[in-house]
MOPAC internal coordinates of N, CA, C and O (Angstrom, degrees):
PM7 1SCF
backbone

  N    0.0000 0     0.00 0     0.00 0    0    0    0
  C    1.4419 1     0.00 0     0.00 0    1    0    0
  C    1.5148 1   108.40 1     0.00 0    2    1    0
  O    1.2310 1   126.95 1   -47.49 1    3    2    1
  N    1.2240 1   104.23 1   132.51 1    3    2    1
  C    2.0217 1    96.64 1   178.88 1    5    3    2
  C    1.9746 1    82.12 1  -106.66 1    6    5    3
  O    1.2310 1   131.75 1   -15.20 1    7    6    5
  N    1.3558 1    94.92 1   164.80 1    7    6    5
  C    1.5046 1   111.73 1   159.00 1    9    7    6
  C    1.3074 1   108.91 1  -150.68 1   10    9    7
  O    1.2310 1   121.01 1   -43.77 1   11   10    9
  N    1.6986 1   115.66 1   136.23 1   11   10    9
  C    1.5177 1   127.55 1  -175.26 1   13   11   10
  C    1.8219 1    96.38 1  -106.42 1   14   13   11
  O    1.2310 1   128.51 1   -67.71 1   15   14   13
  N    1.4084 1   101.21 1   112.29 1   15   14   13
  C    1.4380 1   118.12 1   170.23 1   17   15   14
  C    1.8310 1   113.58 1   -62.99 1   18   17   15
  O    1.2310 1   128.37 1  -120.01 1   19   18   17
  N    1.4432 1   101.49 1    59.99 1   19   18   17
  C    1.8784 1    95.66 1   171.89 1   21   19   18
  C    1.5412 1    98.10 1  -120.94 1   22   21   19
  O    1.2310 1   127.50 1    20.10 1   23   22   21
  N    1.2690 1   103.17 1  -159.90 1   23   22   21
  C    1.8147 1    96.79 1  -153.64 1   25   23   22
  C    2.0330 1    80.40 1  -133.29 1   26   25   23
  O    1.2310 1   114.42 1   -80.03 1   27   26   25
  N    1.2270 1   128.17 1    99.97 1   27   26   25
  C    1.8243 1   107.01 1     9.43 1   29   27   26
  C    1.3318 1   109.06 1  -104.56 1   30   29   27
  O    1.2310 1   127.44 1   -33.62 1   31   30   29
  N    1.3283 1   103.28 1   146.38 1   31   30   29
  C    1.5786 1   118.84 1   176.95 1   33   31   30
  C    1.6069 1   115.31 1   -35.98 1   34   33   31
  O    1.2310 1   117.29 1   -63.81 1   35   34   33
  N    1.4907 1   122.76 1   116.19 1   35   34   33
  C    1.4464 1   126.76 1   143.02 1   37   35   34
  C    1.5405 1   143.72 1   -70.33 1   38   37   35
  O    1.2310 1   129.29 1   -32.93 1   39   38   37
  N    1.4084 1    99.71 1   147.07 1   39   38   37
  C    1.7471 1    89.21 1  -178.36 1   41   39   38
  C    1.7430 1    77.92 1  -153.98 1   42   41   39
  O    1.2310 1   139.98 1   -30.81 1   43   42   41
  N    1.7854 1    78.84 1   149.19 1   43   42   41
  C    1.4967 1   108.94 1   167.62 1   45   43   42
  C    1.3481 1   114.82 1  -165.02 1   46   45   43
  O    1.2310 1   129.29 1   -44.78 1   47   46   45
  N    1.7309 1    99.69 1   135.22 1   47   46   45
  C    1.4538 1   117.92 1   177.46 1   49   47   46
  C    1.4866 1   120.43 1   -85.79 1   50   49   47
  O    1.2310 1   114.78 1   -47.08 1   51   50   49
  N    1.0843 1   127.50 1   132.92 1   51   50   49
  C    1.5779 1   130.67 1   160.86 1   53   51   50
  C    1.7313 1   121.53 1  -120.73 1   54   53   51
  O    1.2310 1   124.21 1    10.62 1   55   54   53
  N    0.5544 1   109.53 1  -169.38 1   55   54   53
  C    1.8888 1   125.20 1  -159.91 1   57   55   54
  C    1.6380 1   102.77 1  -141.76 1   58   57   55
  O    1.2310 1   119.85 1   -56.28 1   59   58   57
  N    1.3375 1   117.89 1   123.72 1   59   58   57
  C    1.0925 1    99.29 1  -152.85 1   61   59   58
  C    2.4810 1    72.72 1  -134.65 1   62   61   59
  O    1.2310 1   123.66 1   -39.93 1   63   62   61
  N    1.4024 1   110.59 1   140.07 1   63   62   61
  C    1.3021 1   107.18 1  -151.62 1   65   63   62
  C    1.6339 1    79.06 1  -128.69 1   66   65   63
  O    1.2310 1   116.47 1   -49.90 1   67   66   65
  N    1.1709 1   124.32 1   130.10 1   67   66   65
  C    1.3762 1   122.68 1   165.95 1   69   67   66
  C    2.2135 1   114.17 1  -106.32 1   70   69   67
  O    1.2310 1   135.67 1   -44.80 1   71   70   69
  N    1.3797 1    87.28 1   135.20 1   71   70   69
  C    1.6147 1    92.60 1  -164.67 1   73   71   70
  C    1.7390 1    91.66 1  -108.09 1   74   73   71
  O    1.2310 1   126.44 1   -37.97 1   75   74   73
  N    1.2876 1   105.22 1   142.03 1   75   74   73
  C    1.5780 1   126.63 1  -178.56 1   77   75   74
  C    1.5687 1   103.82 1  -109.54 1   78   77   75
  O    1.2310 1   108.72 1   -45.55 1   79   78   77
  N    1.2574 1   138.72 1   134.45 1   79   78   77
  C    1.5722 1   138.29 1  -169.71 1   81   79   78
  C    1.7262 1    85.16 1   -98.45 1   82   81   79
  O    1.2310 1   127.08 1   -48.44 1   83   82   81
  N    1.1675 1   103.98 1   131.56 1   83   82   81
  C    1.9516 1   120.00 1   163.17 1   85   83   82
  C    2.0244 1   101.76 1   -37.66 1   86   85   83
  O    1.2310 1   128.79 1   -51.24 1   87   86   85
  N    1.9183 1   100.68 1   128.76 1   87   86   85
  C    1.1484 1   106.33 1   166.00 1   89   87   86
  C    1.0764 1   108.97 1  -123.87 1   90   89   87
  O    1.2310 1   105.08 1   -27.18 1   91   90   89
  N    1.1850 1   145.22 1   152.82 1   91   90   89
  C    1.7974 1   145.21 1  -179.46 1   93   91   90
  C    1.2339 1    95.81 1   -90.15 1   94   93   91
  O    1.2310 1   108.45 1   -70.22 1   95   94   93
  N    1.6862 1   139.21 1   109.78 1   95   94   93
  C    1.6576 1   137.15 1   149.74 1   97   95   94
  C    1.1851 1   116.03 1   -54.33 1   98   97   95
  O    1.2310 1   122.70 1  -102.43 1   99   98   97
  N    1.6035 1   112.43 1    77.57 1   99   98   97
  C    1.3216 1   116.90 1  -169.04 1  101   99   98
  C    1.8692 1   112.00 1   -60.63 1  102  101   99
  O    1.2310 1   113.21 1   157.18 1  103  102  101
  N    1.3297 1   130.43 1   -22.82 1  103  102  101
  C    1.5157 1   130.35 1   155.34 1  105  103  102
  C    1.3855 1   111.39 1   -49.35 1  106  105  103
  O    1.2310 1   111.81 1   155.74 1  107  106  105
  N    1.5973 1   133.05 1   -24.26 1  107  106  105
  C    1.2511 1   108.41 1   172.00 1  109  107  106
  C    1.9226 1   127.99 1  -142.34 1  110  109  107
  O    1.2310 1   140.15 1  -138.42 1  111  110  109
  N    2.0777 1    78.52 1    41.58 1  111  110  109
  C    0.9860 1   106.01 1   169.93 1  113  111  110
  C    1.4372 1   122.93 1  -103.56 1  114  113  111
  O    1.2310 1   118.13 1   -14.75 1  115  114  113
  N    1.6280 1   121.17 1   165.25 1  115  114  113
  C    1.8027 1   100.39 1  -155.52 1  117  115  114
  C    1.8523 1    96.65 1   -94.59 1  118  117  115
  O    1.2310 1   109.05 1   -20.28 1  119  118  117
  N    0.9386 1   138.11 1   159.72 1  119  118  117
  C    1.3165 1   150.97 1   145.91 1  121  119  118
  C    1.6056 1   126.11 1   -59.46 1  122  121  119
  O    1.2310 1   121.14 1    -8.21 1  123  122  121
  N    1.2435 1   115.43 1   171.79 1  123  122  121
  C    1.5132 1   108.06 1   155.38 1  125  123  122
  C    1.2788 1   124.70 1   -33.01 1  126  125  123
  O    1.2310 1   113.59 1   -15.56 1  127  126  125
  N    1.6179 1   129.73 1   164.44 1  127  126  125
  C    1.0976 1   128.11 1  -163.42 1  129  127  126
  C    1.4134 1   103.47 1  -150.56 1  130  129  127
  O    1.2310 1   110.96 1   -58.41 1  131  130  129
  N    0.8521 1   134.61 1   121.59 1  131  130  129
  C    1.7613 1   135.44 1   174.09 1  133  131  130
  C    1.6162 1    99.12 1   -95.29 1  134  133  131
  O    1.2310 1   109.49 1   -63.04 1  135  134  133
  N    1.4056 1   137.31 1   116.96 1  135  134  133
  C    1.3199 1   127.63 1  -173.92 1  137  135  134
  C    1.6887 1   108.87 1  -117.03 1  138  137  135
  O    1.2310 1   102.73 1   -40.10 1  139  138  137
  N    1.5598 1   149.27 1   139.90 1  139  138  137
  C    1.1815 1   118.45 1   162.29 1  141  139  138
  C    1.1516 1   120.51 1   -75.10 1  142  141  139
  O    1.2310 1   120.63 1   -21.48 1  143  142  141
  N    1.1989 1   116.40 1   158.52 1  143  142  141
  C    2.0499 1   131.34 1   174.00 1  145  143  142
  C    2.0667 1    94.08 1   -37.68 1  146  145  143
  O    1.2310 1   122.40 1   -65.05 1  147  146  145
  N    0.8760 1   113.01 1   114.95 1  147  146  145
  C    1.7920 1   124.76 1   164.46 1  149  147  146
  C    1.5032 1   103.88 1    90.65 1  150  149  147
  O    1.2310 1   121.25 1   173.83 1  151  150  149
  N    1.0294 1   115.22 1    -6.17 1  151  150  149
  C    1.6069 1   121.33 1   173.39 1  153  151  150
  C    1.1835 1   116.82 1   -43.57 1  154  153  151
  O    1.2310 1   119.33 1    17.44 1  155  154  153
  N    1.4212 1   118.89 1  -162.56 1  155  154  153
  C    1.9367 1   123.71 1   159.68 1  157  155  154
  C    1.8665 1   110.04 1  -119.23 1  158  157  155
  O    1.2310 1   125.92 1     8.76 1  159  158  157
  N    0.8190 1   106.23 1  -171.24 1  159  158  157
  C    1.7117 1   126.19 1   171.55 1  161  159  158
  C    1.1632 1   132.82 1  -172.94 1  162  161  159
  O    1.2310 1   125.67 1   -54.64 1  163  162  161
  N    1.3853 1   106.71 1   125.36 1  163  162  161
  C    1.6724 1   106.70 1  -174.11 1  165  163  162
  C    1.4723 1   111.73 1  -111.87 1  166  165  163
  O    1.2310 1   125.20 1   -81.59 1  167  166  165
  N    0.8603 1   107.62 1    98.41 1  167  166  165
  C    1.7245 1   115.03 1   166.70 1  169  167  166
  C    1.9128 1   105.48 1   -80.43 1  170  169  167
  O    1.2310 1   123.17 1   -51.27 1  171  170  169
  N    1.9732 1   111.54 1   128.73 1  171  170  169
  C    0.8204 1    94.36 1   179.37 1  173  171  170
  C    1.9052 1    97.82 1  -129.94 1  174  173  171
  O    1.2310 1   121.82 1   -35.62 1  175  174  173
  N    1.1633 1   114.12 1   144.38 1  175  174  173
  C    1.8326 1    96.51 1  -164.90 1  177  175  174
  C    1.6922 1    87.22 1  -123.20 1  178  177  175
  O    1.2310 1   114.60 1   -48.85 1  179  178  177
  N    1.4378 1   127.84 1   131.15 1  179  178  177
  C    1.5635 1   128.06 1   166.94 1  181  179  178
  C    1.1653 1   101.01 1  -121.05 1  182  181  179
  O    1.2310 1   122.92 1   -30.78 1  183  182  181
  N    1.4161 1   112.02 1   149.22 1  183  182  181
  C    2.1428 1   123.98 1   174.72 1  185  183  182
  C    0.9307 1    90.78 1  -136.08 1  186  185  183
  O    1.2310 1   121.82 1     3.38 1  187  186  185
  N    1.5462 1   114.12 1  -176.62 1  187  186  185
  C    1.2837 1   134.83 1   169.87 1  189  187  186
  C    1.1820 1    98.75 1  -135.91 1  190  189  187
  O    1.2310 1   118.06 1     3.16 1  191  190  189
  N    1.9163 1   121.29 1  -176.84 1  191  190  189
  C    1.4716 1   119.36 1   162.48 1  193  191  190
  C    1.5643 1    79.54 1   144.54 1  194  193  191
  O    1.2310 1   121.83 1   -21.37 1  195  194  193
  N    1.5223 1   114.11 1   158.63 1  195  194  193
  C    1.1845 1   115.50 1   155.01 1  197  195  194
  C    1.6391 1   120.62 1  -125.57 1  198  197  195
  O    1.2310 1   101.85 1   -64.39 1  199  198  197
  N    1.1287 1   150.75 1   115.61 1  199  198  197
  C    1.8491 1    94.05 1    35.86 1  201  199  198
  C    1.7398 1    99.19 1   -81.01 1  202  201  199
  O    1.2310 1   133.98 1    -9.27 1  203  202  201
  N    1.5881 1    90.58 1   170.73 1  203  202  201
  C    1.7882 1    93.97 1  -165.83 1  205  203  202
  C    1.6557 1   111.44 1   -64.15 1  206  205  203
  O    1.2310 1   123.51 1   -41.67 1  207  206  205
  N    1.3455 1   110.87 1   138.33 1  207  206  205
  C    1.5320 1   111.48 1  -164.73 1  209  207  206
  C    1.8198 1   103.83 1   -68.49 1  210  209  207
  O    1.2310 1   129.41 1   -12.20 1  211  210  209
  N    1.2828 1    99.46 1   167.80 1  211  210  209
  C    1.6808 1   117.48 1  -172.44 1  213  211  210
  C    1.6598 1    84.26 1  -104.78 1  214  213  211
  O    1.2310 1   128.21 1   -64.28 1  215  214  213
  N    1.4489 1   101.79 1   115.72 1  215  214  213
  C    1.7939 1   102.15 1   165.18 1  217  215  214
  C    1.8350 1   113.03 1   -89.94 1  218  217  215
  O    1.2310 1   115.95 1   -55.91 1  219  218  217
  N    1.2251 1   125.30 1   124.09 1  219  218  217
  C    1.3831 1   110.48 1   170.70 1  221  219  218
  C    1.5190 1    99.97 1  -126.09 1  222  221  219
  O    1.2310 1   122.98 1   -32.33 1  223  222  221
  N    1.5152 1   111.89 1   147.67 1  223  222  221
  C    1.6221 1   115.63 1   172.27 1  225  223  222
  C    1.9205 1   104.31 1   -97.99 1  226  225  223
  O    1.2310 1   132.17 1   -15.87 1  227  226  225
  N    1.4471 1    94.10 1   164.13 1  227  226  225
  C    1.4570 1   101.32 1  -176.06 1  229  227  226
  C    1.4141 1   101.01 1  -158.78 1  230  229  227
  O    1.2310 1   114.66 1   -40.93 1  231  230  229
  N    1.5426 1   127.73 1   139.07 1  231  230  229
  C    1.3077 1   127.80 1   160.76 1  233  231  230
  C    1.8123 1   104.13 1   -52.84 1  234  233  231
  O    1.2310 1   122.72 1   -44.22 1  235  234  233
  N    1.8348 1   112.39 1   135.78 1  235  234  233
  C    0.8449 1    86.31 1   167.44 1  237  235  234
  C    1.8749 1   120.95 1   -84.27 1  238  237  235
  O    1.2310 1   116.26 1   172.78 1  239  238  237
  N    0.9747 1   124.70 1    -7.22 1  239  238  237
  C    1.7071 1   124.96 1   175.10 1  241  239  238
  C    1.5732 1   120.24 1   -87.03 1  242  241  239
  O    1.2310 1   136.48 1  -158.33 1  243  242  241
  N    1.4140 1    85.69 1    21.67 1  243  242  241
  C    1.8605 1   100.86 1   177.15 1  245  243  242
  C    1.4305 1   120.38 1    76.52 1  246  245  243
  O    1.2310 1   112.03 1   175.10 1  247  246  245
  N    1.0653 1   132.63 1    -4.90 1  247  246  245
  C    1.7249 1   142.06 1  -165.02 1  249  247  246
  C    1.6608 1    85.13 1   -85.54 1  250  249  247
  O    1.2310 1   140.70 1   -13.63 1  251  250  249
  N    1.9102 1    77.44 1   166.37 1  251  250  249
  C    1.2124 1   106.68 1  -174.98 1  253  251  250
  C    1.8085 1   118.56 1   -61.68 1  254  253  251
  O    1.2310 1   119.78 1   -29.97 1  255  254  253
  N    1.7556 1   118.02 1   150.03 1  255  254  253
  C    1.2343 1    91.84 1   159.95 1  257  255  254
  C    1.7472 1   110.78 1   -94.93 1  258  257  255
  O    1.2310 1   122.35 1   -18.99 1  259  258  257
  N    1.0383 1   113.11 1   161.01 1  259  258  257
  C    1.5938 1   106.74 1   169.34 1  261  259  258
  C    1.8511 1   120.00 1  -105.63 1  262  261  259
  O    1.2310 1   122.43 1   -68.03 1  263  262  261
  N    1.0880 1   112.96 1   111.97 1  263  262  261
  C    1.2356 1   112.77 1  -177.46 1  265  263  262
  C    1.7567 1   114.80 1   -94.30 1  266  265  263
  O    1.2310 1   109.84 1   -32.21 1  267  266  265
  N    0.8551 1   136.66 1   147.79 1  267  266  265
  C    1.9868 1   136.93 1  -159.44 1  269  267  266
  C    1.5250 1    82.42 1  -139.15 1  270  269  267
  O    1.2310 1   121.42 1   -72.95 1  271  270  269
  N    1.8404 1   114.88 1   107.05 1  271  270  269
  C    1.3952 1   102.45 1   163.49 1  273  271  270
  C    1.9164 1   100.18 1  -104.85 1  274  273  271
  O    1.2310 1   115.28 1  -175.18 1  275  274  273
  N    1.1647 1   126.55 1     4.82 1  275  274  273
  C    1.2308 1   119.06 1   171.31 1  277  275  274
  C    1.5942 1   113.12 1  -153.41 1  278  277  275
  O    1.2310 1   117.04 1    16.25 1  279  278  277
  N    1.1761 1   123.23 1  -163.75 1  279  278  277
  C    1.5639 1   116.06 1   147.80 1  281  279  278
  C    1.1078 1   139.92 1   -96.18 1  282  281  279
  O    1.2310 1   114.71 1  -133.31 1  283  282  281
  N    1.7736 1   127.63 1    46.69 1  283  282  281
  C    0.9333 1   146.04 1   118.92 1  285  283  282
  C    1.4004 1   134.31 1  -123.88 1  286  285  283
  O    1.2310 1   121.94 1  -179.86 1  287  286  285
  N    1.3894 1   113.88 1     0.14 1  287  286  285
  C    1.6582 1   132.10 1   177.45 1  289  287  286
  C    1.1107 1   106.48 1  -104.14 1  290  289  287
  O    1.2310 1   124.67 1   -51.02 1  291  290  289
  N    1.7561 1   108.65 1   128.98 1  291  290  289
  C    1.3619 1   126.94 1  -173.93 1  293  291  290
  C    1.7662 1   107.65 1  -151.89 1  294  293  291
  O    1.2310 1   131.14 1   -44.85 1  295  294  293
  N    1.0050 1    96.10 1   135.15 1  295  294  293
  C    1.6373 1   111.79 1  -164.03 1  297  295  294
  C    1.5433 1   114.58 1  -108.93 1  298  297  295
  O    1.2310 1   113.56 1   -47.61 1  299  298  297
  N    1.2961 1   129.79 1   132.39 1  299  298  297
  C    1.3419 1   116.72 1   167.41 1  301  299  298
  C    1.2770 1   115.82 1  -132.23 1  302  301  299
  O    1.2310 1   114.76 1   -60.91 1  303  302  301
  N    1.4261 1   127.55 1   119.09 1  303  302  301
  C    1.6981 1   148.02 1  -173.34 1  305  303  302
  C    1.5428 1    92.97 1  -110.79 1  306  305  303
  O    1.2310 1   137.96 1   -30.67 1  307  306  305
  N    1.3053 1    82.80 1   149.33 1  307  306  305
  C    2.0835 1   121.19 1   149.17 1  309  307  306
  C    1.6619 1    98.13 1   -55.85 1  310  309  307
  O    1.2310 1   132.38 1   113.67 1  311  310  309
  N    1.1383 1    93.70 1   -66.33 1  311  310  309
  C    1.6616 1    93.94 1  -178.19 1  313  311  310
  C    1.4487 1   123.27 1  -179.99 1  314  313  311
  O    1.2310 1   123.58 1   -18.66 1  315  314  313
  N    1.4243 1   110.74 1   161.34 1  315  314  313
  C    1.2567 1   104.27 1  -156.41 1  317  315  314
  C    2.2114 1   113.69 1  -118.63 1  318  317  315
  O    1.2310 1   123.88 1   -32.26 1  319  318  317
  N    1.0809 1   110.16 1   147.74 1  319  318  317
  C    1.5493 1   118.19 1  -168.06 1  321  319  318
  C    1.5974 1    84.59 1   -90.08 1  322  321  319
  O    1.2310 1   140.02 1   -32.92 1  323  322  321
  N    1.7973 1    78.76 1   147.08 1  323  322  321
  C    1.7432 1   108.10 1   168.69 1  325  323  322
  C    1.6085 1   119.64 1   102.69 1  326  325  323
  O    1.2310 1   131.11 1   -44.37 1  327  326  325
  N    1.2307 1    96.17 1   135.63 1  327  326  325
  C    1.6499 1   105.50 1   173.14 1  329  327  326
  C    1.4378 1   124.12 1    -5.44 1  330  329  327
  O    1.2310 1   132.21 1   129.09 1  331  330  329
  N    1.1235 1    94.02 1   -50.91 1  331  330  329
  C    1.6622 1   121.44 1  -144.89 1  333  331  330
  C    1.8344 1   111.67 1  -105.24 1  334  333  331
  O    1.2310 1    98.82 1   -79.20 1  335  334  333
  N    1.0368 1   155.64 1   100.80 1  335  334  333
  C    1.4419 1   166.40 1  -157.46 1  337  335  334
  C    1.9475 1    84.38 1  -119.89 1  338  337  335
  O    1.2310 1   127.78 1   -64.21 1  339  338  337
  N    1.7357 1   102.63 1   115.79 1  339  338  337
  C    1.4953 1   100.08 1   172.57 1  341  339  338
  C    2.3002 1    82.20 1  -131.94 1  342  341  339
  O    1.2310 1   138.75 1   -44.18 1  343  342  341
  N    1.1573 1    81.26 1   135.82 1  343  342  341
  C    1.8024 1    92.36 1   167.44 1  345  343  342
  C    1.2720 1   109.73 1  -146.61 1  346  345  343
  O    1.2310 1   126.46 1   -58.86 1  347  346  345
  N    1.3713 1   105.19 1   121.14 1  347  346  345
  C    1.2537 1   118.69 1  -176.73 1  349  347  346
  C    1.6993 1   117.73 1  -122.43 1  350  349  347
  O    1.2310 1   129.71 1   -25.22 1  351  350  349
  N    1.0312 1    98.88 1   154.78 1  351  350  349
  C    2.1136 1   106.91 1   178.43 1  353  351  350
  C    1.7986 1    81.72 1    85.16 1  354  353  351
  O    1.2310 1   104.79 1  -129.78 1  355  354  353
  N    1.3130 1   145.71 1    50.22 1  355  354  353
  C    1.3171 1   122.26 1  -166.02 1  357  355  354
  C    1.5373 1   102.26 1   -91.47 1  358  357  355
  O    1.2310 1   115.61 1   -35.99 1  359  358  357
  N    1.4207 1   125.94 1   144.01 1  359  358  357
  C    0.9430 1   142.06 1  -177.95 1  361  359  358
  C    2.1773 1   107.63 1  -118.01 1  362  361  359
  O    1.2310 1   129.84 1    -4.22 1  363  362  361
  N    1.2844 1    98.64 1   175.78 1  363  362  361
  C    1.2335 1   111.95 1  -168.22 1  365  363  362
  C    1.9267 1   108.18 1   -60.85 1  366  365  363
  O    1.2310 1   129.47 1   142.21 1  367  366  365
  N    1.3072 1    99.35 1   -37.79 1  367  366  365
  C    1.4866 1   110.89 1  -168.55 1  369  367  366
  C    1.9551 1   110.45 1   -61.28 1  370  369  367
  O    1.2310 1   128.79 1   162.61 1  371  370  369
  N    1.8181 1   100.68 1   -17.39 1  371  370  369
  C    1.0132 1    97.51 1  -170.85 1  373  371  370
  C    1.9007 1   104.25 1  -105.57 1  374  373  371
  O    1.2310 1   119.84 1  -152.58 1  375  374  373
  N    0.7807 1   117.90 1    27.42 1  375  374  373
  C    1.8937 1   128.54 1   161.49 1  377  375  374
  C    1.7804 1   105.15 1   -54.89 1  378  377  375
  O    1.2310 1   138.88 1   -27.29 1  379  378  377
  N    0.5052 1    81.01 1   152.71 1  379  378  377
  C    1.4782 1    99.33 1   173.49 1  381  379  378
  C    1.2592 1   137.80 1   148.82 1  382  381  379
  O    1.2310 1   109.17 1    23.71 1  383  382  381
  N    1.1301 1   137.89 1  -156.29 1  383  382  381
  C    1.7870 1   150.68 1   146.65 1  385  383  382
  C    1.6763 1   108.95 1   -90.92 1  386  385  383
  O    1.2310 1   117.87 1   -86.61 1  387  386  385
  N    1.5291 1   121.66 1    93.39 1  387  386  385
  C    0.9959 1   106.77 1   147.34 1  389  387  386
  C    1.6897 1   134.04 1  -110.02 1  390  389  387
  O    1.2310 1   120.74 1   -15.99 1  391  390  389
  N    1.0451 1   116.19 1   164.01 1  391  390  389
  C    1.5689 1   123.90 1  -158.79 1  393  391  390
  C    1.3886 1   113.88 1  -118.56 1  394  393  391
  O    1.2310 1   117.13 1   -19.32 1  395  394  393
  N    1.0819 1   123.06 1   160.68 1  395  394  393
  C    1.9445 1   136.07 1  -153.19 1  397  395  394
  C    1.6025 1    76.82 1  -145.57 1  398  397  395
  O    1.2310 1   140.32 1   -69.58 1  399  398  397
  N    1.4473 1    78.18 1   110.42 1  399  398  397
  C    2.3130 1    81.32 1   165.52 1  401  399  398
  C    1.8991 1    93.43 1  -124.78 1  402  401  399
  O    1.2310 1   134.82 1   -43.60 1  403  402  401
  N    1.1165 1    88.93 1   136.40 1  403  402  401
  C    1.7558 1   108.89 1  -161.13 1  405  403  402
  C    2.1952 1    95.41 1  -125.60 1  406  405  403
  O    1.2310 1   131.51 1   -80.13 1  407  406  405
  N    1.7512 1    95.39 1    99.87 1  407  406  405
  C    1.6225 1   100.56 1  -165.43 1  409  407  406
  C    2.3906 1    91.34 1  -110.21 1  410  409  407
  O    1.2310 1   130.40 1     7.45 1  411  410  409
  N    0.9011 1    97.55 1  -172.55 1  411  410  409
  C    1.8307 1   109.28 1   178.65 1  413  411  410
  C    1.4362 1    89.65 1  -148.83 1  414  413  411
  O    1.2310 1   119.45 1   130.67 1  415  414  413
  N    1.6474 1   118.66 1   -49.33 1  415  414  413
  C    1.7386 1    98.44 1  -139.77 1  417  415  414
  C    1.8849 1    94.37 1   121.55 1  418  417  415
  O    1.2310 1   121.82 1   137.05 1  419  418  417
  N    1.3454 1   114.11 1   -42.95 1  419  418  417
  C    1.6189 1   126.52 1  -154.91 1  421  419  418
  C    2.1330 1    85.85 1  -103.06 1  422  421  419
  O    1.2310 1   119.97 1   -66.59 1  423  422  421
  N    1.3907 1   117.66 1   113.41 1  423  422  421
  C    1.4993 1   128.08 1   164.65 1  425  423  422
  C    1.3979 1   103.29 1   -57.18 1  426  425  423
  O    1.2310 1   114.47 1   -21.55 1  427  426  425
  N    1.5762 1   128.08 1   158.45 1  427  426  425
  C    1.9031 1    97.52 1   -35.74 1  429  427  426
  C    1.1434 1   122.61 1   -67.46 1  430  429  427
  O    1.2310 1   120.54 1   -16.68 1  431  430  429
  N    1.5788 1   116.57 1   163.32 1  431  430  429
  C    1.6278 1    90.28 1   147.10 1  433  431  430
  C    1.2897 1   117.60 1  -103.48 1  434  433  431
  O    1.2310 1   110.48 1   -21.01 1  435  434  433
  N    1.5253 1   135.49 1   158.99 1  435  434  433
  C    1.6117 1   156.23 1  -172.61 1  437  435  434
  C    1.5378 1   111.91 1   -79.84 1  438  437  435
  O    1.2310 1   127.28 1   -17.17 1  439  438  437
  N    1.4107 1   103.60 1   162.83 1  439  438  437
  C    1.1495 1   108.10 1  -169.62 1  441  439  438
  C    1.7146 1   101.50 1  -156.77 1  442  441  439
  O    1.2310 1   120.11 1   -46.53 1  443  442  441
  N    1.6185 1   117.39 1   133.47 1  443  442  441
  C    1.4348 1    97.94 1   162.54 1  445  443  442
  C    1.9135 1    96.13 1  -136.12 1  446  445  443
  O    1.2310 1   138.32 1   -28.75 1  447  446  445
  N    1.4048 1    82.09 1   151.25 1  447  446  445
  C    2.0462 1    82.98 1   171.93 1  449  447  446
  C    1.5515 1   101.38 1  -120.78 1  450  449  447
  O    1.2310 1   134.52 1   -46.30 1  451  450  449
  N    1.8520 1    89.52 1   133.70 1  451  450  449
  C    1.4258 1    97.51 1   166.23 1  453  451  450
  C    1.7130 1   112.53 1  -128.55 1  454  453  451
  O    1.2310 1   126.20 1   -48.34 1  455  454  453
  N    1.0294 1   105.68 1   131.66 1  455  454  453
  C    1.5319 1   130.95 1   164.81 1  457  455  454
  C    1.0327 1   112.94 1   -27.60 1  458  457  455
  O    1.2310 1   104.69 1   -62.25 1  459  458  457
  N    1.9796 1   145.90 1   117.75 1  459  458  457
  C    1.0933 1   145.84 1   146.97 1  461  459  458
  C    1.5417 1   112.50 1  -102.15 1  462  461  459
  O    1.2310 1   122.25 1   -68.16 1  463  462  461
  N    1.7633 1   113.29 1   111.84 1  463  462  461
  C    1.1493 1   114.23 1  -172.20 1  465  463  462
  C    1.7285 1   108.02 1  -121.53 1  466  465  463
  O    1.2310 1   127.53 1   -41.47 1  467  466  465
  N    1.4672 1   103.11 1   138.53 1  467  466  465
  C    1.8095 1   105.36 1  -150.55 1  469  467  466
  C    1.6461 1    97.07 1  -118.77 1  470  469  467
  O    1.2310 1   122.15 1   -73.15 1  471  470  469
  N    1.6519 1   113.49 1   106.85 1  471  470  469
  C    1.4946 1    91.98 1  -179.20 1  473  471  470
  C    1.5417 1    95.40 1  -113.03 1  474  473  471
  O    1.2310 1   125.77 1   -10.68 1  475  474  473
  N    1.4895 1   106.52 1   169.32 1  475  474  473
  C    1.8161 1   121.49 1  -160.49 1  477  475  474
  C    1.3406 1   105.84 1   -73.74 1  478  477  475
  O    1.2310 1   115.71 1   -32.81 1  479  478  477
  N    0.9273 1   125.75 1   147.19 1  479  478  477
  C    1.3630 1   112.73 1   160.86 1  481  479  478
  C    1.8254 1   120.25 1  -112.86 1  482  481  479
  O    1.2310 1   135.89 1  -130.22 1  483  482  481
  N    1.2432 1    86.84 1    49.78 1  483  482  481
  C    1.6794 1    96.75 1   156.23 1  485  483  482
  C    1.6155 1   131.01 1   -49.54 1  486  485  483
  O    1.2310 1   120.10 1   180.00 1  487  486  485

């Protein structure tokens, strides 16, 4: 509450909201990944910040992600929302650098890239 001592006396209340910028908890965030050819992968990305940050993944070289919700359904996004990056049936095409971008609304927002590396199983 402020109050201005004039005659007649003022008062006014405000709300005062404190904003936290998105951090990546890199302890319980995932690392590189060595996956085999048809295997699975779990990419998992956590931040903090308030309000609580929006995590989205993205190839970083712009390609598709591929999502496998059965054994014949297969999905391909720009990119996908949530903590959690699961790819499964993974094949060679899907190697790369992908990235966890962690936004609030509150500058900056963060970013980490982790490595998906796919060897054959010949």
């Amino acid at each position: 509450m402020c109050q201005v001592n004039t005659d007649p006396m003022k008062s006014q209340t405000a709300f005062l909201e404190v904003v936290i910028p998105p951090d990546i908890i890199y302890e319980e965030t995932s690392g590189d990944l060595m996956v085999p050819e048809g295997g699975s992968a779990k990419l998992v990305c956590k931040a903090r910040g308030f309000p609580k940050p929006r995590v989205i993944w993205r190839r970083e070289d712009g390609g598709e992600i591929i999502l496998r919700g059965g054994p014949s359904t297969k999905t391909r996004v720009q990119s996908v929302e949530g903590e959690v990056l699961s790819l499964t049936k993974v094949t060679r095409s899907e190697m790369g650098a992908y990235l966890c971008i962690a936004a609030n609304g509150v500058p900056p927002s963060v970013s980490k890239r982790m490595m998906v590396h796919v060897h054959c199983k010949c």
